[in-house]
C-alpha atoms as a printed R data frame, in Angstrom:
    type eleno elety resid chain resno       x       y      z
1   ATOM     1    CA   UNK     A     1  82.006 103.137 36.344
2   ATOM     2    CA   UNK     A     2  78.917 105.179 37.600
3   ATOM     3    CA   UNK     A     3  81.291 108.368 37.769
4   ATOM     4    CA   UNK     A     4  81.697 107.802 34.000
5   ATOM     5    CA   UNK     A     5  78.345 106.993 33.293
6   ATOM     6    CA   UNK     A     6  77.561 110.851 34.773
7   ATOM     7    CA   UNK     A     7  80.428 111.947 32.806
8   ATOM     8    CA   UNK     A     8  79.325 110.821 29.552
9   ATOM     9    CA   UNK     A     9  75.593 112.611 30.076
10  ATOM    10    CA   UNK     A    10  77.246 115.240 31.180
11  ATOM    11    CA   UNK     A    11  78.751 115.755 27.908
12  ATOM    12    CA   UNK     A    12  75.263 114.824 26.064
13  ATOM    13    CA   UNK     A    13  74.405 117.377 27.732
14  ATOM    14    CA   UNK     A    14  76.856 119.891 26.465
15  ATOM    15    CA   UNK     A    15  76.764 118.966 23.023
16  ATOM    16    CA   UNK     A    16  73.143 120.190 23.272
17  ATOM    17    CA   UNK     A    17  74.439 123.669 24.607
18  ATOM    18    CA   UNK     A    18  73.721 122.384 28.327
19  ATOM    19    CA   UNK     A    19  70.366 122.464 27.558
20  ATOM    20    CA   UNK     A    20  69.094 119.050 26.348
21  ATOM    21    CA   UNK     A    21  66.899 118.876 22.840
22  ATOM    22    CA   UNK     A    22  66.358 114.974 21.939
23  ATOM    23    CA   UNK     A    23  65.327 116.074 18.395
24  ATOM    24    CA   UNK     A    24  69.605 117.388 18.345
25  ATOM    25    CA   UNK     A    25  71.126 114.170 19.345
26  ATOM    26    CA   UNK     A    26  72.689 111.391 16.974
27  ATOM    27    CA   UNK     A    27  71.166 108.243 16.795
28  ATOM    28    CA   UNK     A    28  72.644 105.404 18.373
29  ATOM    29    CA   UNK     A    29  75.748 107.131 20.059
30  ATOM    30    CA   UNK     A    30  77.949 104.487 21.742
31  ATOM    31    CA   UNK     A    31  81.215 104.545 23.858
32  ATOM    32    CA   UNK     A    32  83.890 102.749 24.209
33  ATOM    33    CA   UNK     A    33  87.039 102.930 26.515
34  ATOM    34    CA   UNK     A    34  90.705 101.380 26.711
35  ATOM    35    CA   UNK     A    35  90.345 100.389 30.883
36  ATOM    36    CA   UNK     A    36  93.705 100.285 30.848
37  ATOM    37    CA   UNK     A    37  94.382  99.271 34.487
38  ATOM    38    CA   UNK     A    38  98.212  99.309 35.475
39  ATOM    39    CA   UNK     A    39  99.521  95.336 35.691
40  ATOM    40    CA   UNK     A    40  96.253  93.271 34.895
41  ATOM    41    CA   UNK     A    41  94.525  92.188 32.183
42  ATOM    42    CA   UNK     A    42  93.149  94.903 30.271
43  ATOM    43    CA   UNK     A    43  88.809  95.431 29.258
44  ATOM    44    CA   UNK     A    44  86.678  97.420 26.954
45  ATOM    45    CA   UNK     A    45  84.024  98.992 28.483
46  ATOM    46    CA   UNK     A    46  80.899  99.785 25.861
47  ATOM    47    CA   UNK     A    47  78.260 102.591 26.974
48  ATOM    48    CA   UNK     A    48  75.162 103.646 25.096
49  ATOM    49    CA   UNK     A    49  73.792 107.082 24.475
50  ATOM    50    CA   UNK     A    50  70.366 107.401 24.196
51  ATOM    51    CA   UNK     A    51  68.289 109.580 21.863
52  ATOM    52    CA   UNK     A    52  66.593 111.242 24.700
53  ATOM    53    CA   UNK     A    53  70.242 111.149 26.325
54  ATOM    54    CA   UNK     A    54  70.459 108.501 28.512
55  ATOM    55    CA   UNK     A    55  73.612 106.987 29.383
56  ATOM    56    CA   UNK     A    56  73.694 103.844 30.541
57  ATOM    57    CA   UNK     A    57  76.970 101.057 31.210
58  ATOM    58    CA   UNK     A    58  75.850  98.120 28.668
59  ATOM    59    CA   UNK     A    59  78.867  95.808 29.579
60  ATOM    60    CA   UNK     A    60  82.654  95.446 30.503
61  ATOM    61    CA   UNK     A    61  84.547  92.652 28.068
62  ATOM    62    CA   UNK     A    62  88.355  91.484 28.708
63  ATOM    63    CA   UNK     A    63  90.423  92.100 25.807
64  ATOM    64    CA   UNK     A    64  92.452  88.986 26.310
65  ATOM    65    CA   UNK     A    65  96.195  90.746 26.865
66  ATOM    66    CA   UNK     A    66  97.680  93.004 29.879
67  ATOM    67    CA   UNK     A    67  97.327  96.346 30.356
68  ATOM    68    CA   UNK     A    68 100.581  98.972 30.795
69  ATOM    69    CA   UNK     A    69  98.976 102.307 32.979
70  ATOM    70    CA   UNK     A    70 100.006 104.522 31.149
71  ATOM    71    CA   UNK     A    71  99.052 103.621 26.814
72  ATOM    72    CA   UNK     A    72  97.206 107.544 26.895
73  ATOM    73    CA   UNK     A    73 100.296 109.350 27.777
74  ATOM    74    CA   UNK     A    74 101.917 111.709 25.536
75  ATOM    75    CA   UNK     A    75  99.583 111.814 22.394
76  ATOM    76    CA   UNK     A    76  99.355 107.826 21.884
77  ATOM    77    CA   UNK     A    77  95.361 106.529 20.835
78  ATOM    78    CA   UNK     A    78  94.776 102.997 22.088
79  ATOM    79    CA   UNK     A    79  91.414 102.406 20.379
80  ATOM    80    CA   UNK     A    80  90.547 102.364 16.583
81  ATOM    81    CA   UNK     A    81  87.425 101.884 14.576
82  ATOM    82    CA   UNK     A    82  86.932 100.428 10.633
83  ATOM    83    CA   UNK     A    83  84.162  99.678  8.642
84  ATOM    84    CA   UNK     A    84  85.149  96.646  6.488
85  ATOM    85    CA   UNK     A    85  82.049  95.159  4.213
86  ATOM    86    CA   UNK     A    86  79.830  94.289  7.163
87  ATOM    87    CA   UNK     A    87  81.424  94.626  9.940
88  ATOM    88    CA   UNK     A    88  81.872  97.460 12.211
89  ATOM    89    CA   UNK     A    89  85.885  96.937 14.114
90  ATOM    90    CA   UNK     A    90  86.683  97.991 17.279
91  ATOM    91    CA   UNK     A    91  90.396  97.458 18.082
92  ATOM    92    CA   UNK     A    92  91.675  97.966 21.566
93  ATOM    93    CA   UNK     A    93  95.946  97.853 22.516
94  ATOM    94    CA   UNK     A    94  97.611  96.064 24.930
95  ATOM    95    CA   UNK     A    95 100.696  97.440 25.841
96  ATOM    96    CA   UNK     A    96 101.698  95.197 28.296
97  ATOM    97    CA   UNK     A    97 102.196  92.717 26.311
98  ATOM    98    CA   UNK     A    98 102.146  94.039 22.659
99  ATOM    99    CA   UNK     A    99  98.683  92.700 21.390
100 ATOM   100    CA   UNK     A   100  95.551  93.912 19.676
101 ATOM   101    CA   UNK     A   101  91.790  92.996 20.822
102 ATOM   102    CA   UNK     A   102  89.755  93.034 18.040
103 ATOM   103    CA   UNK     A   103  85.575  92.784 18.316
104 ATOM   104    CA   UNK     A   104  82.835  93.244 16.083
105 ATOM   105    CA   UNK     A   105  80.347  95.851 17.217
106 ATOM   106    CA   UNK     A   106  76.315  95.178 16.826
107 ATOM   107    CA   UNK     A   107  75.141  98.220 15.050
108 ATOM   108    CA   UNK     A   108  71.809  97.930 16.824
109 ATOM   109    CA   UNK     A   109  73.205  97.903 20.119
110 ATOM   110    CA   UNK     A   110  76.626  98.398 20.330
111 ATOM   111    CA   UNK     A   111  77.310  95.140 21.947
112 ATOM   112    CA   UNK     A   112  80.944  93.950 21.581
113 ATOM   113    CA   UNK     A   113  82.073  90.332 20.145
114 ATOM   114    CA   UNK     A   114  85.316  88.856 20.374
115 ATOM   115    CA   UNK     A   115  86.756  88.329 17.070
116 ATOM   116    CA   UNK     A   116  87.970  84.594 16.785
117 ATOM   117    CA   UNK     A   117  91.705  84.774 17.607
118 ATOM   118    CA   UNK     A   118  91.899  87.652 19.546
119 ATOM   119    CA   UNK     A   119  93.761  89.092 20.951
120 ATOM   120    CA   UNK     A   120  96.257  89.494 17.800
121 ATOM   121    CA   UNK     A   121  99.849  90.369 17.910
122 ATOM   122    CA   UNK     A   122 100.727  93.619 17.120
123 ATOM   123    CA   UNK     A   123 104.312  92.527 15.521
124 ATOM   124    CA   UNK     A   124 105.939  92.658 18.891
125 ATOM   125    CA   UNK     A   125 106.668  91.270 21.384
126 ATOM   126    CA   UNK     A   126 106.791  92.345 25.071
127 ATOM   127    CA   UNK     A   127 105.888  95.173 27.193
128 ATOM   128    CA   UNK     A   128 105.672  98.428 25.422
129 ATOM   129    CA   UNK     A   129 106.341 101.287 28.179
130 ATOM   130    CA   UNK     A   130 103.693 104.025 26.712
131 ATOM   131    CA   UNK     A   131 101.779 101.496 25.357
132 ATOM   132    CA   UNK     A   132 100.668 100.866 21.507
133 ATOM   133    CA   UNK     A   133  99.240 103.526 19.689
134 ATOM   134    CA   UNK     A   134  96.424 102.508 16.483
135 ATOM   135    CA   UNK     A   135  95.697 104.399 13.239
136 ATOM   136    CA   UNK     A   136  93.371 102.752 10.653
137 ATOM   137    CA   UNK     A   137  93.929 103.768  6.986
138 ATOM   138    CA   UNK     A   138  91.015 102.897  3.954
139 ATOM   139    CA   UNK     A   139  89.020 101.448  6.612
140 ATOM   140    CA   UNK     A   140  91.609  98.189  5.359
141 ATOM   141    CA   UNK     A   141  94.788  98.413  7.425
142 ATOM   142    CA   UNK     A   142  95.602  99.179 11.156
143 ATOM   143    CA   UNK     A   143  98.662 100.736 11.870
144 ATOM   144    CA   UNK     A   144 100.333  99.896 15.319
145 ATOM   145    CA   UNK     A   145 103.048 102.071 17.066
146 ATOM   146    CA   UNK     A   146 105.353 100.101 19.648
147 ATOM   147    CA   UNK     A   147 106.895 102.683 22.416
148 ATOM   148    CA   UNK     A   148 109.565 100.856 23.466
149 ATOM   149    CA   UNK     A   149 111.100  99.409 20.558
150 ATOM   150    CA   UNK     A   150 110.273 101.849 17.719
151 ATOM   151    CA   UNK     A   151 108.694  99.906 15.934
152 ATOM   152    CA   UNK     A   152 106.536 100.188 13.069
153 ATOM   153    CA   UNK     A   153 103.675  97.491 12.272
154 ATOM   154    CA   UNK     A   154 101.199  97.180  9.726
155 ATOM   155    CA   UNK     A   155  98.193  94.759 10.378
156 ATOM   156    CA   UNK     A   156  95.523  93.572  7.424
157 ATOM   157    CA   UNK     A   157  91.682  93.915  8.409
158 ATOM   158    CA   UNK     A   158  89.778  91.102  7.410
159 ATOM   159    CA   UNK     A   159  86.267  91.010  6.367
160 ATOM   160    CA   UNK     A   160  85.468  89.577  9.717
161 ATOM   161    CA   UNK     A   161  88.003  92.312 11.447
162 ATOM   162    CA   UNK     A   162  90.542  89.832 12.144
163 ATOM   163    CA   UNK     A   163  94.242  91.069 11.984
164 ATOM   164    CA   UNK     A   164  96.989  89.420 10.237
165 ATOM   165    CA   UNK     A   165 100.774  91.637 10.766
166 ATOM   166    CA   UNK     A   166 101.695  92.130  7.177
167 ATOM   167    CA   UNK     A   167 104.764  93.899  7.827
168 ATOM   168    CA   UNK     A   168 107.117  95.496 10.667
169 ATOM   169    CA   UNK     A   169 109.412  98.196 10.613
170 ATOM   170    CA   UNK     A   170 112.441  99.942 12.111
171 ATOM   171    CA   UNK     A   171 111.469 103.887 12.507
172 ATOM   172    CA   UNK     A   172 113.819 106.563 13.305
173 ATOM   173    CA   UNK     A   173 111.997 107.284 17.373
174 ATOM   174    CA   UNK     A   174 109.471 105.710 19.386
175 ATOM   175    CA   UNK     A   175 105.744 106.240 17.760
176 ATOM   176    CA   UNK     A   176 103.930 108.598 19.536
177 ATOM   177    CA   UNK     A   177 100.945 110.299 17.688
178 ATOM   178    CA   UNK     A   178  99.920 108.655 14.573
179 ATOM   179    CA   UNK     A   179  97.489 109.473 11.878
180 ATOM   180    CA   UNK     A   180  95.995 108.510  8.222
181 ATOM   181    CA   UNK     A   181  95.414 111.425  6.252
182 ATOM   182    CA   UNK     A   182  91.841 111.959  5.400
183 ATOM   183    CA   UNK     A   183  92.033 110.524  2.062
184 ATOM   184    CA   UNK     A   184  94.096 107.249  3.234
185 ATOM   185    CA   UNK     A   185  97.045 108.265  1.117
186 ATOM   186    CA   UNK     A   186  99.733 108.831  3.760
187 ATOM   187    CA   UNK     A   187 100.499 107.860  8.038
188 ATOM   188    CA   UNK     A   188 101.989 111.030  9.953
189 ATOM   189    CA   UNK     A   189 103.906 109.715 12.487
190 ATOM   190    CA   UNK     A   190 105.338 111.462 15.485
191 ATOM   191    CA   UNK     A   191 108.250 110.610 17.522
192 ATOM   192    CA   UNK     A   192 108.658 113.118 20.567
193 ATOM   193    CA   UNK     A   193 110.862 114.721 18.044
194 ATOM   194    CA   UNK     A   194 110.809 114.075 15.038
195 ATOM   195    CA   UNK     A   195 107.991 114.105 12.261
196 ATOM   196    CA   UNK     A   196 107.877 110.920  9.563
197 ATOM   197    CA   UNK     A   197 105.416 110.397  6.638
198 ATOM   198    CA   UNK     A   198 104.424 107.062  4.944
199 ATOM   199    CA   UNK     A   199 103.146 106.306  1.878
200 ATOM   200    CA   UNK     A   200 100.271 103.705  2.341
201 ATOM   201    CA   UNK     A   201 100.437 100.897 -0.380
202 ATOM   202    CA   UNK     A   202  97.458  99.011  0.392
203 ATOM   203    CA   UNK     A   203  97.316  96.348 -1.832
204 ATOM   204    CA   UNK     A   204 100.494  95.247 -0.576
205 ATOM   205    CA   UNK     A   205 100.115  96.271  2.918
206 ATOM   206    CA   UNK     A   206 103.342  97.871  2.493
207 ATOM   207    CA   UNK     A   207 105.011 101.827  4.048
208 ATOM   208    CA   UNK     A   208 107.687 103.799  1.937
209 ATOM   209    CA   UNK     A   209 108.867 106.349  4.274
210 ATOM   210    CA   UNK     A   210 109.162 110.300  2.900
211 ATOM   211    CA   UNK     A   211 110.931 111.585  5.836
212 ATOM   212    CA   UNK     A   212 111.904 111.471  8.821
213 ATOM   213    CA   UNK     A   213 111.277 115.454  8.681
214 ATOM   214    CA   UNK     A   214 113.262 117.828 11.648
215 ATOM   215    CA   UNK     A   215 110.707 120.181 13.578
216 ATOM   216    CA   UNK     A   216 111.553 122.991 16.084
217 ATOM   217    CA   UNK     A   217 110.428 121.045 19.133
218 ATOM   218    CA   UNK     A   218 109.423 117.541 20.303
219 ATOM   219    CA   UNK     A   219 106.617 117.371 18.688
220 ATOM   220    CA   UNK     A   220 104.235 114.328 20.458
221 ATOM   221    CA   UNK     A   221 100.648 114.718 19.474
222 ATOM   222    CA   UNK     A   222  98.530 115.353 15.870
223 ATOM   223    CA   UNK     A   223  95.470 116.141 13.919
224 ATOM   224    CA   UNK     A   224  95.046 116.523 10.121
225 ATOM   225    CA   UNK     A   225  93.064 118.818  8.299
226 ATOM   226    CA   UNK     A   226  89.756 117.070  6.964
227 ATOM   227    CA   UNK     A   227  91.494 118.091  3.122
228 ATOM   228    CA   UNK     A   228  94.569 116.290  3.922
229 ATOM   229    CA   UNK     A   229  96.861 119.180  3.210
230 ATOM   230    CA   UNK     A   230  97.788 120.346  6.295
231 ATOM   231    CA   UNK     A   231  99.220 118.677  9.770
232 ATOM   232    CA   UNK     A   232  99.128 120.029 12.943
233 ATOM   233    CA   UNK     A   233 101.654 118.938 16.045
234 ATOM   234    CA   UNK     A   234 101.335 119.575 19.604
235 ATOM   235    CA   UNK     A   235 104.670 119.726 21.017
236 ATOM   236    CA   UNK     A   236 106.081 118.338 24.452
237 ATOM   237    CA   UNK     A   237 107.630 122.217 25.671
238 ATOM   238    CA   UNK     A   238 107.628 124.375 28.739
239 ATOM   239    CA   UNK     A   239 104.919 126.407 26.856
240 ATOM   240    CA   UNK     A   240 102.365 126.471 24.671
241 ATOM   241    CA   UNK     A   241 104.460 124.869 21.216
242 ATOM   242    CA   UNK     A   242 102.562 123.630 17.660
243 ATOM   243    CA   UNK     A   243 104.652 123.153 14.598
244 ATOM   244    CA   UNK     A   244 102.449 123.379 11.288
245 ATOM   245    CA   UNK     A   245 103.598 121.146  8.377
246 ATOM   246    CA   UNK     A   246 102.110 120.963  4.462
247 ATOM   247    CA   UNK     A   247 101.533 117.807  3.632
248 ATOM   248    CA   UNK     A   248 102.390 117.818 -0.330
249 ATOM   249    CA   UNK     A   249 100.452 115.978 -2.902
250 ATOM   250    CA   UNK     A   250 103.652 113.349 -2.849
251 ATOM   251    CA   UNK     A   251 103.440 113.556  0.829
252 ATOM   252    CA   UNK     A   252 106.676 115.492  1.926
253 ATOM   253    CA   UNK     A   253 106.100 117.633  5.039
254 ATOM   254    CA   UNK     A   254 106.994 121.282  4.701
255 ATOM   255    CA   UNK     A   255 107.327 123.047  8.056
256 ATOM   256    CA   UNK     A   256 104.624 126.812  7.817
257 ATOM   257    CA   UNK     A   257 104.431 127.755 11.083
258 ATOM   258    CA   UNK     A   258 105.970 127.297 14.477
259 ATOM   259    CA   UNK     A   259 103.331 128.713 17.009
260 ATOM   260    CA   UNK     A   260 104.663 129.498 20.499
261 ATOM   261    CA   UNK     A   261 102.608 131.368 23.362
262 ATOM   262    CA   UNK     A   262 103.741 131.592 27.313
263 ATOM   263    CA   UNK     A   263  99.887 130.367 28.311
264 ATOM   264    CA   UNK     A   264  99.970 126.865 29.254
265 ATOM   265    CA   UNK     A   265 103.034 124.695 29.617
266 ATOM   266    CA   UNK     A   266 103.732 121.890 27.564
267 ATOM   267    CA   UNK     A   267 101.191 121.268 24.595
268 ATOM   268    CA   UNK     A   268 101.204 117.067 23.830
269 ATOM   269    CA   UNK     A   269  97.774 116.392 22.693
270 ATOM   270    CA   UNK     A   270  95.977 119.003 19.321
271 ATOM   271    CA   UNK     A   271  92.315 118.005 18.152
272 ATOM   272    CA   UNK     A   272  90.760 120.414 15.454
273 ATOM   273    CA   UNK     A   273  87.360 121.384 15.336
274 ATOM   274    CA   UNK     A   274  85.125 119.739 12.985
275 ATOM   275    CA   UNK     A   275  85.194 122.871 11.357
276 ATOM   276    CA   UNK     A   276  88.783 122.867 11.231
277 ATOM   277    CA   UNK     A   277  88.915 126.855 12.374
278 ATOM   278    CA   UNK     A   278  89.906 125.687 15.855
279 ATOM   279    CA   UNK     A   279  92.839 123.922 17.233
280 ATOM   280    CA   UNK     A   280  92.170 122.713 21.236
281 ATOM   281    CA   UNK     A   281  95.320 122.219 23.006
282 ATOM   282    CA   UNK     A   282  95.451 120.404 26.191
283 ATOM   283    CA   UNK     A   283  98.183 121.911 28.474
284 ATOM   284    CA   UNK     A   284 100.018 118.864 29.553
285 ATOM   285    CA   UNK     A   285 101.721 120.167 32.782
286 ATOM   286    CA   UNK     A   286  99.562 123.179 33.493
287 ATOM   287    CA   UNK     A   287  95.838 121.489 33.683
288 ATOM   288    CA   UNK     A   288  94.672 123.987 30.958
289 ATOM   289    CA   UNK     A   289  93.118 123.954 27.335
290 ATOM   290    CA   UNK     A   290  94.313 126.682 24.815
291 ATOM   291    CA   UNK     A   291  92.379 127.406 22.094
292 ATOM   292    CA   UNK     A   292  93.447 128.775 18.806
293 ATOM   293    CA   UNK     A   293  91.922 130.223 15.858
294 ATOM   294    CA   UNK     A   294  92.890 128.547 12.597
295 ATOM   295    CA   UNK     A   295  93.869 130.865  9.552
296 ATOM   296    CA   UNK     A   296  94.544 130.358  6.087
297 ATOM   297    CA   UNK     A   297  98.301 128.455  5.393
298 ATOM   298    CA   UNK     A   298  98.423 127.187  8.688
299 ATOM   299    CA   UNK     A   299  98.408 130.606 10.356
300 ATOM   300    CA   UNK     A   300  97.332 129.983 14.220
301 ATOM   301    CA   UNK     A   301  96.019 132.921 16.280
302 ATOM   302    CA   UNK     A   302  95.801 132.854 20.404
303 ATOM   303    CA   UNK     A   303  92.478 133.065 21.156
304 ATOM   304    CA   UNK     A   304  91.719 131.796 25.036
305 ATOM   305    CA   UNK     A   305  93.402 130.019 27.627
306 ATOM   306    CA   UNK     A   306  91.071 127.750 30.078
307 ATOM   307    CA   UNK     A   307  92.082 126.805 33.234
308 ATOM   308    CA   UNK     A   308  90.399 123.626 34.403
309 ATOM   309    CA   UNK     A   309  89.103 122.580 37.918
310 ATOM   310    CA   UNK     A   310  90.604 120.557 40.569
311 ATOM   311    CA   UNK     A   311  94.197 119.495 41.559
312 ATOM   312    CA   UNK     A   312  94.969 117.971 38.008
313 ATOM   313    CA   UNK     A   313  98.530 116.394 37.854
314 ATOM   314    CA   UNK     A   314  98.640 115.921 33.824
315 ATOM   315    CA   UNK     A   315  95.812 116.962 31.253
316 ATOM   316    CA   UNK     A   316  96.391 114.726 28.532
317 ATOM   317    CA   UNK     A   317  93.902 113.489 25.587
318 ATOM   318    CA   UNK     A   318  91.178 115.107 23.786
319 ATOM   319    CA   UNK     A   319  87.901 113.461 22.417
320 ATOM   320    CA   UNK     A   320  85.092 115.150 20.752
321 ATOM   321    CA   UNK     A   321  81.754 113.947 19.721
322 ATOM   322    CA   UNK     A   322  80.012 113.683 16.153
323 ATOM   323    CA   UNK     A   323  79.210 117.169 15.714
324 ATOM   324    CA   UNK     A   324  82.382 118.803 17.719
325 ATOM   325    CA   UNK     A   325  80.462 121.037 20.373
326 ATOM   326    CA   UNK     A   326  81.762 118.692 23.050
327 ATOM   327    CA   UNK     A   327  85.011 118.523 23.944
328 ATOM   328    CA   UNK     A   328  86.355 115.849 26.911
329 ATOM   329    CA   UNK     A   329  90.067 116.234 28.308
330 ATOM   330    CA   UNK     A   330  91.840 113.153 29.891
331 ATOM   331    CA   UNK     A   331  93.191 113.961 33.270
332 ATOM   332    CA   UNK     A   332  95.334 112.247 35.818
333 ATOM   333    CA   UNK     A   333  95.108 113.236 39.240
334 ATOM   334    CA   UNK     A   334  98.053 111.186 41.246
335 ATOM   335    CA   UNK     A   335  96.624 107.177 39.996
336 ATOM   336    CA   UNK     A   336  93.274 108.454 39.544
337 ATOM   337    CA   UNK     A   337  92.043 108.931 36.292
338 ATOM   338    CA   UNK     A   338  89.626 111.592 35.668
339 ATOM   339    CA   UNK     A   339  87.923 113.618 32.575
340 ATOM   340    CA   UNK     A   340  87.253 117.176 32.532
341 ATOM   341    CA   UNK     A   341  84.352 117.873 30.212
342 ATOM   342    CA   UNK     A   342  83.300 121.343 28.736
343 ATOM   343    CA   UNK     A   343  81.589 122.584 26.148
344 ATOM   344    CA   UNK     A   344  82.797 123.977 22.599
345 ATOM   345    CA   UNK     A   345  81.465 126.787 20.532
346 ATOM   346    CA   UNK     A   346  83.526 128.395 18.364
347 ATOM   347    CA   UNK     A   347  86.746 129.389 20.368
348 ATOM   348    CA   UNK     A   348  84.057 129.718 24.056
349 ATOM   349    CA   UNK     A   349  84.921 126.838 26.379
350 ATOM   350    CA   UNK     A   350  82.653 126.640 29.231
351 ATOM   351    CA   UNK     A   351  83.557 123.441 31.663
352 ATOM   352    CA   UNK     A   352  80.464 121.484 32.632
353 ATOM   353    CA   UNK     A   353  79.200 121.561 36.545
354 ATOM   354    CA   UNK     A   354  80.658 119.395 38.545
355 ATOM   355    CA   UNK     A   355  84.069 118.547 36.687
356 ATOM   356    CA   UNK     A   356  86.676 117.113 36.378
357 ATOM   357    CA   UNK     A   357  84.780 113.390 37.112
358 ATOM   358    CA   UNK     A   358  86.600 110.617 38.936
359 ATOM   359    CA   UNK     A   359  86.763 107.230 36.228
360 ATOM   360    CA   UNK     A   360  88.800 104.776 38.359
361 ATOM   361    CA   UNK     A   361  92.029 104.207 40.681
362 ATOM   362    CA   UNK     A   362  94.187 102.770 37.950
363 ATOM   363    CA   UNK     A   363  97.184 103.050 39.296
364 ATOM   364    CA   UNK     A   364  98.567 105.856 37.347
365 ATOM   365    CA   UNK     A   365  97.800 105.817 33.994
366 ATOM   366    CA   UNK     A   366  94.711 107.469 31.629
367 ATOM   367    CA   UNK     A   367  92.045 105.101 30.366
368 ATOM   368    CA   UNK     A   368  91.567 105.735 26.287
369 ATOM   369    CA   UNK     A   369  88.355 106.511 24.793
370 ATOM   370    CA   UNK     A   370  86.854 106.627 21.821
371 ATOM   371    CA   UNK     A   371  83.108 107.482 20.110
372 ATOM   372    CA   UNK     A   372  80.982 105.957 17.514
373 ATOM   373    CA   UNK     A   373  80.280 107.263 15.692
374 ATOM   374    CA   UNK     A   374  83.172 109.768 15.337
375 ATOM   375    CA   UNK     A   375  83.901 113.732 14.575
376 ATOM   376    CA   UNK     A   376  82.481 114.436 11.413
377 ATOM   377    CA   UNK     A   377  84.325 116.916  8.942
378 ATOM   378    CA   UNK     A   378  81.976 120.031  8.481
């Protein structure tokens, strides 16, 4: 864990440009990760960011179910955050045996508590292969994505972030990338194929499904625009692929662009800039990011092409920090998980000294992670 202690001040570091101003940096920045340690049980681990950028490891807590290896492959996210009332959620998947940890974080200090109950089922049962993917809608439900069975469940957040399954369903694939729009109105759901949107009733905890919708590729991983009206899919492809859909005010997807370029092969994982005038995309089979400018209707424009260091066997998920100018890439190398770290400005990437960073041997699968506080929309 000290390799990802350095990893995370690295990336203080480039969010301040690589040079370090303590006046820049958000208050109480805290991390937390999905372990996710192939065939035992699974942990959280919860770091702390200083405001003079310190990083230190604050503690490592079991989330009660059994970890899978391999829940960060593809475009899956097996961490979520809500606010309900109160509380502050952190929920964390098991995929190896189809629950949900659920903890309350202390604002002050980021310190994690169990929520009674926990683990939850996620409406499952089993071991899901890719693991379960999260989505949290109105900061009221949490949306789970099963791998192996395709199916669909939707969880109710209590005031005390406890999770009750409301209801399951039967999709048309197995979830992959999953989303709420911006405005909690609709979940865009990927299948490795396939595109679906929901409609989100909330007060009875309830999906009506719009689609499914066809793309031009497999289409894995996806980021919305921060005005809901436009979806962005990185596609599973021997190149660089991303599909661009309108998301109507009744929710219907409407294909606008299909975006192909020969740099980088495959193209899972697609994280917009808090801006929203750049689209990262993590070359899956390559160990490259490709960046591309964002236009007006969904028009995309190849801008740059960034090889990353060392022997990298998949680059996989991207994570960014409150203000976007930080950008971390997942990275397996063999069953050693690592993250490359770099720093964003505008379409420049420039990786950090000294990456990728060894996490842990997990035994061949990416750990998740997540920040609190999150991107924020510019």
């Amino acid at each position: 864990m000290g390799n990802l202690v350095r990893v995370l001040r690295v990336l203080l570091l480039v969010e301040a440009g690589l040079v370090l101003c303590p006046a820049t940096l958000p208050a109480q920045q805290y991390i937390y990760t999905n372990d996710n340690v192939v065939n035992q049980t699974n942990s959280t681990t919860v770091l702390n960011v200083s405001k003079k950028g310190a990083v230190k490891v604050i503690k490592t807590y079991s989330t009660g179910g059994k970890s899978t290896g391999s829940s960060s492959y593809f475009a899956l996210a097996p961490l979520a955050t809500a606010r309900i009332k109160n509380s502050k959620c952190l929920f964390v998947s098991n995929g190896g045996d189809s629950t949900i940890a659920a903890f309350t974080i202390t604002a002050s200090r980021g310190l994690l508590k169990a929520v009674k109950g926990s683990p939850f089922s996620d409406g499952d049962s089993g071991s899901q292969r890719f693991g379960v993917g999260l989505a949290v809608g109105g900061n009221q439900l949490l949306f789970a994505g099963n791998s192996s069975s395709s199916h669909l469940s939707v969880l109710k957040i209590s005031p005390t972030c406890a999770l009750d399954v409301v209801n399951t369903y039967t999709v048309a694939g197995s979830p992959d990338g999953m989303k709420a729009t911006p405005d909690g109105k609709y979940l865009i759901v990927t299948y490795l194929g396939l595109v679906d949107s929901f409609q989100i009733d909330y007060a009875k905890g309830e999906l009506k499904e719009l689609g499914p919708f066809t793309p031009k590729g497999a289409a894995a991983g996806v980021d919305i625009s921060c005005n809901s009206s436009t979806a962005y899919f990185g596609d599973a492809a021997s190149h660089t692929q991303v599909e661009v859909f309108s998301i109507s005010s009744s929710g219907e997807l409407v294909e606008l662009n299909n975006f192909t370029n020969s740099n980088g092969q495959s193209s899972n994982n697609v994280l917009l800039s808090a801006n929203g005038k750049v689209l990262y995309v993590s070359n899956t089979q390559s160990g490259q990011v490709t960046v591309l400018k964002v236009g007006s209707h969904g028009a995309l424009t190849y801008s740059n092409t960034v090889m990353l260091n060392g022997k990298i066997t998949y680059t996989l998920g991207l994570a960014t920090n409150k203000r976007g100018t930080g950008i971390a890439v997942a990275e397996e190398n063999n069953t050693e998980e690592a993250l490359g770290v770099l720093a964003a400005k505008g379409t420049a990437l420039k990786e950090a000294p000294g990456s990728p960073f060894a996490v842990m041997k997990n035994g061949g699968g990416p750990a998740g992670l997540i920040a609190v506080p999150t991107k924020v929309c510019k």
